[in-house]
C-alpha positions as CSV (number, residue, x, y, z in Angstrom):
1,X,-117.5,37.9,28.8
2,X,-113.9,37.7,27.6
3,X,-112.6,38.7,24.2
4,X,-109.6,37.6,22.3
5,X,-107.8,39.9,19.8
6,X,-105.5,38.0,16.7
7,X,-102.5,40.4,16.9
8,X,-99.6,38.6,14.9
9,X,-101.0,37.4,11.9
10,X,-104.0,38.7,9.4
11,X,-106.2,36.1,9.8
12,X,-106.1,32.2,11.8
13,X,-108.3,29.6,11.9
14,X,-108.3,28.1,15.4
15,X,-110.8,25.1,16.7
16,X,-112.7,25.9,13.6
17,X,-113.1,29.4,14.8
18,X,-111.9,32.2,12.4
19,X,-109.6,35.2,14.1
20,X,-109.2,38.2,12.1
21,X,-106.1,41.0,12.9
22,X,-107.6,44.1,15.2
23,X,-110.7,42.5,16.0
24,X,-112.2,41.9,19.5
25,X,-114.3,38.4,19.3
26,X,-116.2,37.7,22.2
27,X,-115.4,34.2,23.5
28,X,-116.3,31.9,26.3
29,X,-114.2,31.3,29.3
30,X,-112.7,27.7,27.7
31,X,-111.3,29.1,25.1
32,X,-110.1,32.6,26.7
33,X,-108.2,30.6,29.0
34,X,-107.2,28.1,26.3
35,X,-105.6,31.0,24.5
36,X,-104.4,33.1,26.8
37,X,-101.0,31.7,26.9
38,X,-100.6,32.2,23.0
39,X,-98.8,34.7,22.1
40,X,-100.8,35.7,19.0
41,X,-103.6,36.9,20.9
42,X,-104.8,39.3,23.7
43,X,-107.0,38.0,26.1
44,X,-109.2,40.4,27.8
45,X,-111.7,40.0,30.6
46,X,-110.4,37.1,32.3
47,X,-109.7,39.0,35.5
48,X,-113.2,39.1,36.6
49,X,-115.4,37.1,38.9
50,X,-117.0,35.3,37.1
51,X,-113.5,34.2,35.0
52,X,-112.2,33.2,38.4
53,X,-115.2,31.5,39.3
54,X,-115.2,29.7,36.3
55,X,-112.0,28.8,36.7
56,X,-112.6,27.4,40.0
57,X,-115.1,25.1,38.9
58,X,-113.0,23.2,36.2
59,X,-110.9,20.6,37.5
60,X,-108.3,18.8,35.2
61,X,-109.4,14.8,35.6
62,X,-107.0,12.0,36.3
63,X,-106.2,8.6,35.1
64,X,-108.4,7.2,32.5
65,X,-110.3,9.9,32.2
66,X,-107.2,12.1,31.6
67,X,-105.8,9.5,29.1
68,X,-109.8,9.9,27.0
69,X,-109.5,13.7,27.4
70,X,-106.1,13.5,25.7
71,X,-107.0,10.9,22.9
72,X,-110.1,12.9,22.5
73,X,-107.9,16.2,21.8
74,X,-105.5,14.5,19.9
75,X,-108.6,13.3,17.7
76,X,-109.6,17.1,17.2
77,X,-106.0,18.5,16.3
78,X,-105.4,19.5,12.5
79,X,-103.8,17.5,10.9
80,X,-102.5,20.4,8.6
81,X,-100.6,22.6,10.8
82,X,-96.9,21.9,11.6
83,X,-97.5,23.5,14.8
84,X,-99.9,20.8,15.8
85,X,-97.1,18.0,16.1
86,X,-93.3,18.0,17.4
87,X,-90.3,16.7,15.7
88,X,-91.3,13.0,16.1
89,X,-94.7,13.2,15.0
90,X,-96.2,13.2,18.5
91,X,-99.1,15.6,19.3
92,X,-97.6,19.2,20.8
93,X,-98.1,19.8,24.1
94,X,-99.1,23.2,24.0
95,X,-101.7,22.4,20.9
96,X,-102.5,19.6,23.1
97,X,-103.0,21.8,25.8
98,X,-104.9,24.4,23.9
99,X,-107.7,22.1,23.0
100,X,-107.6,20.6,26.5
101,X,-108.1,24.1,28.4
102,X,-104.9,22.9,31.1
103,X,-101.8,22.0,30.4
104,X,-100.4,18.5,30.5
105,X,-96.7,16.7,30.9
106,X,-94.8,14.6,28.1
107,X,-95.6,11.6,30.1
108,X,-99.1,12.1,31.0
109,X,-99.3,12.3,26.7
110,X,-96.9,9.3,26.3
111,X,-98.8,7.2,28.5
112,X,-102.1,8.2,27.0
113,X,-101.3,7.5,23.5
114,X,-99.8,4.3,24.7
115,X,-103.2,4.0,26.6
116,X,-105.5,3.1,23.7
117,X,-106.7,0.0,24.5
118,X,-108.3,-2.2,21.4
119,X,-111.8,-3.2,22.1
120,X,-111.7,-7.5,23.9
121,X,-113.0,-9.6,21.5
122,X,-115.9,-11.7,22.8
123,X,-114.6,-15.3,22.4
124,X,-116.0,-17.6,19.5
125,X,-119.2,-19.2,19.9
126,X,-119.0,-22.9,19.3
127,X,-121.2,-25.1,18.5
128,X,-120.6,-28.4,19.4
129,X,-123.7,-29.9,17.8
130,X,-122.7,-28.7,14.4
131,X,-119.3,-30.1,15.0
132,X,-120.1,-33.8,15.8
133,X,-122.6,-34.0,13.0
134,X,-119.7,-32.7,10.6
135,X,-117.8,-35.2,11.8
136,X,-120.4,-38.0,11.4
137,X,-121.0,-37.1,8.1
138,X,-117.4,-37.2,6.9
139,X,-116.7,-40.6,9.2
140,X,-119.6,-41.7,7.2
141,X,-118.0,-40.7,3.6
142,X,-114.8,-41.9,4.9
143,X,-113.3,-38.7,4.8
144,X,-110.4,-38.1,7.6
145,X,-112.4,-36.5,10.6
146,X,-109.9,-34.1,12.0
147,X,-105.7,-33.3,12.6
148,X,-103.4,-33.1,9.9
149,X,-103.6,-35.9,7.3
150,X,-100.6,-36.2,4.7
151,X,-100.3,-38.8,2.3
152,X,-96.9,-40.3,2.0
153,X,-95.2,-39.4,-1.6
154,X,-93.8,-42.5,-3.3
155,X,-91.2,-42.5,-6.2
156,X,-92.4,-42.2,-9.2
157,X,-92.9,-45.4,-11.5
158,X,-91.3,-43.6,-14.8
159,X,-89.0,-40.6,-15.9
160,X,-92.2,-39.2,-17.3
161,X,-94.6,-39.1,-14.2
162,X,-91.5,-37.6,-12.2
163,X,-91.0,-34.8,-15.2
164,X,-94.7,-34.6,-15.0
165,X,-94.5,-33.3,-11.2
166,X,-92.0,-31.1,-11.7
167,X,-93.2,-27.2,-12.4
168,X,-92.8,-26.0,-16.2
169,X,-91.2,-23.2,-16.6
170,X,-91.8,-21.1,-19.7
171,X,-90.5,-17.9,-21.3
């Protein structure tokens, strides 16, 4: 089983996983490969066969579910460390590529943040029943059944009704 050993800082707090200076953790082969790029740890035991076979096994997917794996990482970076995000805001590729296990291109991120789709809306159910017997009811009350009705504004009969209209304005 691989190990990982912090050897820059005291202590980091990585995937929710606490590292401590000078001490060997035992790790699985995800996250020994997902860290052995970092340059704040030592990665031991990767060079056996079962490393390699694991290795061999994972496959880094493709299309959509490439763009779900990235969303999905995105989801789990924290929000808290600078080292998460580049200049423009944009998820870091190598945190990024941390959480994913392989490493991915500034398109293949681009094009998966621009990815998420919003959920279709199911079109509005209409009921046609309740319609026409809204309408029958209002042609019945004499009520204007549908469109836009606007009444035609007259002039005024006095000075007063037309100061009436206008708004007040007090202070």
């Amino acid at each position: 089983m691989p190990e990982v050993e912090l050897v820059g800082l005291h202590r980091l707090n990585v995937g929710g996983k606490v590292y401590e200076k000078g001490v060997k953790t035992p790790v699985d082969f995800a996250v020994a490969f997902a860290l052995q790029n970092n340059p704040r740890f030592k990665v031991t035991g990767l060079d056996t066969r079962a490393a390699l076979d694991y290795r061999e096994t994972q496959h880094r997917p493709s299309g959509k579910e490439l763009f779900d794996a990235i969303n999905d990482a995105n989801d789990r970076l924290d929000v808290d460390d600078d080292e998460s995000f580049d200049r423009s805001g944009k998820p870091a590729l190598d945190a990024l590529a941390r959480i994913l296990g392989y490493p991915i291109s500034r398109e293949e991120r681009d094009a998966a943040l621009n990815a998420v789709e919003k959920a279709p809306q199911a079109p509005k159910q209409v009921d046609t029943e309740e319609i026409k017997a809204a309408a029958a009811a209002a042609a019945a009350a004499g009520k204007p059944t549908g469109g836009v009705h606007m009444k035609k504004a007259g002039k005024p009969a006095s000075a007063d009704e037309a100061a009436a209209d206008e708004p007040k304005v007090t202070v």
